[in-house]
N, C-alpha and C positions, 0 to 999 in steps of 0.2 A: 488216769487212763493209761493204761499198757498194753502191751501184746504179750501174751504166753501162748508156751508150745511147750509139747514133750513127747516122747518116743521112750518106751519098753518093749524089750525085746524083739529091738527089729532084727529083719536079715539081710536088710541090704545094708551098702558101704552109709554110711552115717552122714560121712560128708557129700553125699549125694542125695540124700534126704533133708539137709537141714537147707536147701534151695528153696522147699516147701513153706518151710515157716520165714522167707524173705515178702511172701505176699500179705504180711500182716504188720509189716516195715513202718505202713502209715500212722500204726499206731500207736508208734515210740520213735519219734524221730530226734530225740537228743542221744542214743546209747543203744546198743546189741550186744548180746553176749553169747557163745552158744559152748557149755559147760557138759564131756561126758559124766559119768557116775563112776566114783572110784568102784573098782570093782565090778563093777559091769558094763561090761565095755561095747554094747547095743542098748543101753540108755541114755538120753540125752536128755538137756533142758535148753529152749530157746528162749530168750528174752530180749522187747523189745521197748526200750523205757521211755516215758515221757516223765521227768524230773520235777515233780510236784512238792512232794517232802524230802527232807535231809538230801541235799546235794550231793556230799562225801559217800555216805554209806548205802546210799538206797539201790545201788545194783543187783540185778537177784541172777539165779536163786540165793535167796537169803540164808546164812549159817550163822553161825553163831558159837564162840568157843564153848560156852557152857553145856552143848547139845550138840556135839558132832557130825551125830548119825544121822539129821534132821534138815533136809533140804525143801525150803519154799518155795514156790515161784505164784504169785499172786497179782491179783489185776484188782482194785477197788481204794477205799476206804471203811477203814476199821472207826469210827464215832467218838467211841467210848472206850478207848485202849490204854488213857489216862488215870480213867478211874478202875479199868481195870487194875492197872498197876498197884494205884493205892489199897485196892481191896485187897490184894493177896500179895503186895511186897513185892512184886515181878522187879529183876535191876534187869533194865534193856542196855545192849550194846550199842544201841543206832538209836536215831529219830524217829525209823519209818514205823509207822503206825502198826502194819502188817505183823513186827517182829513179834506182837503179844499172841498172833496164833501156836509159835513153836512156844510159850512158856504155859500157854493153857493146856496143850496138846501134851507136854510134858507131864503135868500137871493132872488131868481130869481124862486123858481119854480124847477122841472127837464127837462123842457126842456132846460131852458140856462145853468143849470148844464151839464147834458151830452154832450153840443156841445160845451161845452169852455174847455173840458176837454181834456190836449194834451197827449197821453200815451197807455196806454193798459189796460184793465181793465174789470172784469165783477162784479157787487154787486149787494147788494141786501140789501135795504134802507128801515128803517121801520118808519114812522110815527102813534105815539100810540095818538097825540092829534088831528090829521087829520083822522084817519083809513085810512091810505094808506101803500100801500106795492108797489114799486118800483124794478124793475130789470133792468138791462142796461148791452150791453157788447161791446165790442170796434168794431172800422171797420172793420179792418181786421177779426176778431175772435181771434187774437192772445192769449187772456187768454179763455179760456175754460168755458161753463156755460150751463146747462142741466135743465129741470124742467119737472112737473107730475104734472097735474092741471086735475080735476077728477069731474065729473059732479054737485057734490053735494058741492064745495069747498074745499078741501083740496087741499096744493101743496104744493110742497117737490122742492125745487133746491140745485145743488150742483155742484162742480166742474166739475166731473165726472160723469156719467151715471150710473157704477157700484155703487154709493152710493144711489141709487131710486131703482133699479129693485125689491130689495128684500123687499123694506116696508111693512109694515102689512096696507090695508083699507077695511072698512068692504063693502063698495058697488062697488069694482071692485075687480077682479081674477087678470087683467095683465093690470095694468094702463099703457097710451099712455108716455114712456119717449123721450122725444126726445129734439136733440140740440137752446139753444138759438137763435135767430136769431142776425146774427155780423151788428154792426151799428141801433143796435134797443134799445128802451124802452118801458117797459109796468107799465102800472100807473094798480093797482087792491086794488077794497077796501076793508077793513077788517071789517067783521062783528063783533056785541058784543060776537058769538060763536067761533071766533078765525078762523072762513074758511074764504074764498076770492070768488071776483066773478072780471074776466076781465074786465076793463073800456075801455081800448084803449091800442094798440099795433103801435110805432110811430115810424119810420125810421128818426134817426134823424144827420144822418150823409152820405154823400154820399163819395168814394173814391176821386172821381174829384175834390170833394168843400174843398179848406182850411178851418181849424179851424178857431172860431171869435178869440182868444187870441193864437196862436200857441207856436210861440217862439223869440228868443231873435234877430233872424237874421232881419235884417233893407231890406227894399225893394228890391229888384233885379232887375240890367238892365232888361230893356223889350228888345224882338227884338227876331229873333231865326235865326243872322248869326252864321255861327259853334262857332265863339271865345267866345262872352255870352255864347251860350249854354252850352260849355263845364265846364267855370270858375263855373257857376250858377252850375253845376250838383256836378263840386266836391263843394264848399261851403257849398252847401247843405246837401251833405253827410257827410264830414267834425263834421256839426255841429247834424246830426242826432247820430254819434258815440257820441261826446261829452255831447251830453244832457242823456244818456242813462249811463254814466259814476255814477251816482247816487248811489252811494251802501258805505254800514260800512262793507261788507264783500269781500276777495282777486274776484278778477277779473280775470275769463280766457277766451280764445279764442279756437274754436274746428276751426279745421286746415285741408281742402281734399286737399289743392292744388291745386285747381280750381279758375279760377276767383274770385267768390265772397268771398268765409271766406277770400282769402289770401288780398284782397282789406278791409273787416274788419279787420284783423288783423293788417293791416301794420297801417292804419289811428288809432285805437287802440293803440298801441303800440306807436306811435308819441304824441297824446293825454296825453297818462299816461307819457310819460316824461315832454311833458310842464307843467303840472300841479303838477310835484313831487312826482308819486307817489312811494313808498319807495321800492316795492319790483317788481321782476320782473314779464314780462305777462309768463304766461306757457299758450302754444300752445300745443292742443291734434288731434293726427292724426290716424285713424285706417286702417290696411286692410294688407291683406297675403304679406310674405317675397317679398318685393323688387316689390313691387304693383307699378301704373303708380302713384296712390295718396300717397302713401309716400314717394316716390324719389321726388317727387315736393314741398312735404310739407317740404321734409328736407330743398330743395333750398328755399323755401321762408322765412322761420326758421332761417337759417343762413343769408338771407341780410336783416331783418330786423332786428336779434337780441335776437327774444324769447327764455326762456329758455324749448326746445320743448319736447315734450313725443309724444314716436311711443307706437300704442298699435297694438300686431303680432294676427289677426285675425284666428284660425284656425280653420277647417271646421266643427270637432266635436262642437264646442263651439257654432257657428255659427246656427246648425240644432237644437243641444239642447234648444238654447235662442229663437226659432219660436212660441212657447205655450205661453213661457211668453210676448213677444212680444207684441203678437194678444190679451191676455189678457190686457197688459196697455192700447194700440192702441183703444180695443174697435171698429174694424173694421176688412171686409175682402177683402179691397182693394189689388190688387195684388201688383202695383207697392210700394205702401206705405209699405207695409209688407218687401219687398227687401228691402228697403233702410230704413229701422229700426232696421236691427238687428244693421249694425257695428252704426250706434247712442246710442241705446240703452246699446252697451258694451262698448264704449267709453265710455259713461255716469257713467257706472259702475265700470271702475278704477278712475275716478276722482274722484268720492265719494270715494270710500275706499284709492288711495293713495293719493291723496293731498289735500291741504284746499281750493283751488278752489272754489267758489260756485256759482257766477253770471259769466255766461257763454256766451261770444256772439257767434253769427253765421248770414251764409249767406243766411236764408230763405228770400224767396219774389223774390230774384232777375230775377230769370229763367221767374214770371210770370209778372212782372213789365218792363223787358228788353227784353223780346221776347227770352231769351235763350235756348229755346226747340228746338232740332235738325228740329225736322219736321214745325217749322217756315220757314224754309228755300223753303218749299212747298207753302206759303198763296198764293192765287190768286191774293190779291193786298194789299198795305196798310191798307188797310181800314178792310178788312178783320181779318189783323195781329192784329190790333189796337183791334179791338172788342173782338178776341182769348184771347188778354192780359187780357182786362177788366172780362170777364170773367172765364180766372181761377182764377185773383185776388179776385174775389167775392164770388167764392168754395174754399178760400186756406182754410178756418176750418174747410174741411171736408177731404182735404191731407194733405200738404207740413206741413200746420203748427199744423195740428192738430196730425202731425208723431212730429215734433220738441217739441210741449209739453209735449206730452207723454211718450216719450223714455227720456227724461233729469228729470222729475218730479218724473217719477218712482223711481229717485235716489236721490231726496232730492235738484237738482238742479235748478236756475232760470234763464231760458233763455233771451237774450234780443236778440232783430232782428231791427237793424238800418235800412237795405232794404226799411219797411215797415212801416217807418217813416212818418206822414199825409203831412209834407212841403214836403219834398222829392219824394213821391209816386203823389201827386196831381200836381209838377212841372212836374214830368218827361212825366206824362199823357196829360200834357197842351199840348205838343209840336207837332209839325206836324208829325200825321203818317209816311209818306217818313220817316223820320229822325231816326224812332225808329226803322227800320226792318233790318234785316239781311246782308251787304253788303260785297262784293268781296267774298260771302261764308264763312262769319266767321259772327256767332249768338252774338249778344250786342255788335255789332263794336261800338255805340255812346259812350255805358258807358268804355270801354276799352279806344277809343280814347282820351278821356274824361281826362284818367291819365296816357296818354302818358308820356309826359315831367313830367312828378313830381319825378321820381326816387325812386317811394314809392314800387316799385315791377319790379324783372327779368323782361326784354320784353319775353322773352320765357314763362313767367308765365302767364305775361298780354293780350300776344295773344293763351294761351293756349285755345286747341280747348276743347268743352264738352264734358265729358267721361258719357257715359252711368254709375250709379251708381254702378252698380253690375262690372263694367268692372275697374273702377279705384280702388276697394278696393281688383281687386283680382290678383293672380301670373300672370306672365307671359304663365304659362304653360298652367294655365286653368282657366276660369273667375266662379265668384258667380254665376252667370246667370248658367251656364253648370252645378255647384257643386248641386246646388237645382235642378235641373231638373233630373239629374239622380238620387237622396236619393228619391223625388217624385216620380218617378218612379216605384219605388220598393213598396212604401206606398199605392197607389191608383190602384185598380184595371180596367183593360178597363170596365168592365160589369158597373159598377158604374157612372163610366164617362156615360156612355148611356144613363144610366136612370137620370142623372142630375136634367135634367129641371123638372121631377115629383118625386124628392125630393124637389127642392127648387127652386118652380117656378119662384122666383121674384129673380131677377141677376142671373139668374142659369148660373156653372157655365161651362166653356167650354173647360179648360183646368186641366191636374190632377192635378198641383200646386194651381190652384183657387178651385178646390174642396178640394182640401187637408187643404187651410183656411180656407174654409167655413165649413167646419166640426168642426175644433177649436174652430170659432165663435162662432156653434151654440152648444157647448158644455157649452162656457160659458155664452152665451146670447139666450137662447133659444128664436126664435120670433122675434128679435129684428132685423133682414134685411134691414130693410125699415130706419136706421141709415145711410147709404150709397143708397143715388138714384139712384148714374149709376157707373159703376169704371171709374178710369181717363184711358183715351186713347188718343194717339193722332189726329189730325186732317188731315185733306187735304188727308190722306194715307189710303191706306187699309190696316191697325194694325189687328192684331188677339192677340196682348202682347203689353202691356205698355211699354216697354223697349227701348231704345234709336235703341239696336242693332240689333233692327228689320229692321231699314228704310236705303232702299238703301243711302241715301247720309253719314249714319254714317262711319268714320273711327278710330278703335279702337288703339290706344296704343299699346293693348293687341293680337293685331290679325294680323298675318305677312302680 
């Protein structure tokens, strides 16, 4: 996890712009660098590192003697950079994983660059003997990447959004910022005046299509009777933990007690033993005294072994942490706002008590496994199948773009196995029927899957899904209830009323969605049209993102 930034052809004094890329500081809180461009003296790159791989070398933008003209600046992990090497003899200067983009790019062009490349990642690639400038950012969107490309060529990308809004250009008032596109690259040339002009914008990755160089796993039975399918889904998985194991810094695991983290954690935690690693996993679990998600996190805690941490969520802490939230978030999606705070506070004792810093978790899986209560609504397969492909195609506008935000805010680097390209592109292969919801329990494939493996309680592995806000909270009274009544008091009816001619575009309909979108636009004045539509669910008639709207839900929490 890093922060990048860069500026082409600006007109203003540079050191007065590079102020901009100081509010993405959180993201790299061991190192900063901010590097003009020889030769053009209104280009810059900012970086701001969180020291994962190669201690010594890993400062960017990355050079390299062999490739002069060739400046990286990169946020991610590269998987499979290893065997990259060995296929084509690459000699790397450094450790950093990153460095195999400049010997592919040398090499192939960026188109075979960014589709041999297995991992997560967004850069931004300079060629000063070509004038070319290159951005690319992974399928999923799992790393973060923003740009401001302004009629006359200037453009500003960076991690984060907040690092553009405030730039000084002298021919716009409120330049266009808006998100990268995930599974894309854009090739633009660089004038001898240091601005840019777009060449081509290329989708160079599809969720369904395997990588050309993936990973280390050898062919897989074909056939899709249940016994394949199952071995093939854990191997795969299996090996998506494993390859993600990459890091010089302690490794932890964030823990609801839900299917998925506790399915990373266990394969995690088996992983770091074969392999030796010396110290133990710390498992992190948030939510109010004696929550449905901490009594499960303890059980899963204790049969696999970690050394775990409860963090007691209470409700002051909870309302106060909404500002800042919606600040890192950069959104005023309702459900992602719920289900950010206990992240974002977990996030924020692991930074301050332990050394923890590469963090996994169980993003992807709800949209990859059909695990949305109101799946259990789809008209047919086919329908279920399509639902999946497309929230996986929006997750970097929710699920994961809640998961980077709430952990980076703290200095930490997430990894998301779920979302794996073997992994995500097998399980997609398989026949609708097989992926959808059966005997009323959501991801029967992937639970039955690790039935027999003894890597988790059966009570855990057929734990049903808990609406978010319902698992992190008491018994007596859920998150969902605690925010609706403090809302309550916040937002007045008259307000609500006139919503839609405050804020015609997502206007909103309830006084918790106008009570974000006032924070929003406090700190992003204008900037709405960063979220197209909020997430809601399907098939139903929702008026709340919330699990514990839809008739079939049955709460933990609710007698």
């Amino acid at each position: 996890m890093c922060g990048i930034w860069a500026l082409f052809g600006s007109d203003e004094c540079l050191s007065v712009q590079c102020l901009s890329a100081m509010k993405i500081a959180h993201r790299g809180p061991d190192a900063f660098r901010f590097e003009n461009v020889n030769g053009f003296t209104n280009c810059c790159f900012g970086f701001h590192r969180l020291a994962v791989v190669d201690q010594l070398y890993g400062m960017q933008p990355i050079r390299v003697k062999k490739f002069p003209y060739l400046w990286l600046c990169y946020n991610g992990e590269i998987y499979n950079f290893k065997q990259l090497q060995k296929q084509f003899g690459f000699e790397y200067q450094t450790l950093v994983d990153g460095e195999v983009i400049l010997h592919l790019y040398n090499r192939g062009g960026i188109e075979q660059t960014a589709s041999m490349l297995d991992g997560v990642f967004a850069f931004i690639l300079l060629d000063t003997a070509n004038r070319k400038v290159f951005l690319a950012r992974d399928t999923y969107g799992v790393r973060p990447l923003f740009k401001v490309l302004t009629d006359d060529g200037f453009l500003g990308v960076c991690s984060e959004a907040k690092g553009l809004i405030n730039l000084k250009h002298s021919t716009s008032l409120c330049s266009k910022v808006e998100p990268f596109l995930p599974g894309h690259y854009e090739v633009l040339d660089l004038k001898p005046s240091g601005k840019v002009a777009s060449v081509e914008l290329v989708k160079f990755h599809s969720f369904k299509d395997e990588h050309v160089a993936c990973d280390t796993v050898e062919a897989l039975p074909p056939g899709f009777d249940l016994e394949t399918v199952k071995s093939n889904i854990r191997i795969l998985f299996e090996n998506a933990v494993r390859k993600r194991l990459m890091a010089h810094r302690r490794i932890g695991c964030l823990l609801s007690g839900g299917l998925d983290s506790s399915l990373v954690a266990a394969v995690l935690l088996k992983l770091m033993k074969e392999i030796n690693i010396s110290y133990p996993l710390q498992t992190f679990a948030i939510g109010m005294e004696n929550s449905p998600d901490l009594l499960a996190a303890k059980k899963v805690a204790a049969h696999i072994g970690s050394e775990h941490h409860e963090v007691i969520l209470n409700t002051e802490e909870g309302i106060q942490a909404i500002e800042d939230v919606i600040f890192s978030l950069e959104t005023y999606d309702i459900t992602t706002i719920r289900a950010s705070i206990g992240m974002y506070l977990v996030s924020k004792y692991i930074r301050k008590k332990t050394d923890s810093v590469v963090i996994f978790s169980g993003e992807g899986s709800d949209e990859l496994t059909q695990g949305y209560i109101y799946f259990h609504k789809a008209p047919s397969p086919e329908e279920a199948a399509e639902e999946s492909e497309r929230l996986l195609k929006e997750l970097y506008l929710f699920d994961v773009l809640r998961a980077d935000r709430t952990t980076a805010a703290h200095g930490l680097e997430l990894r998301v196995p779920f979302l794996d390209h073997r992994f995500t592109s097998y399980y997609l292969s398989l026949p609708a029927e097989l992926r959808i919801p059966k005997n009323g329990i959501e991801k029967y494939l992937l639970r039955l899957s690790f039935e027999d493996s003894n890597l988790l309680p059966k009570e855990i592995l057929w734990r049903p899904k808990e609406a978010f806000s319902d698992g992190i909270a008491s018994v007596k009274k859920s998150w969902f209830s605690i925010l609706q009544d403090y809302i309550d008091q916040q937002v007045d009816d008259l307000l609500l009323e006139k919503a839609a001619e405050k804020y015609p575009f997502n206007p909103p309909k309830t006084k918790e969605s106008y009570y974000y979108r006032q924070i929003f636009e406090k700190h992003y004045p204008g900037r709405s049209s960063w979220l197209p539509h909020y997430w809601m669910p399907r098939w139903v008639k929702a008026t709340d993102p919330s699990a514990r709207t839809l008739k079939h839900y049955k709460s933990a929490t609710q007698e």
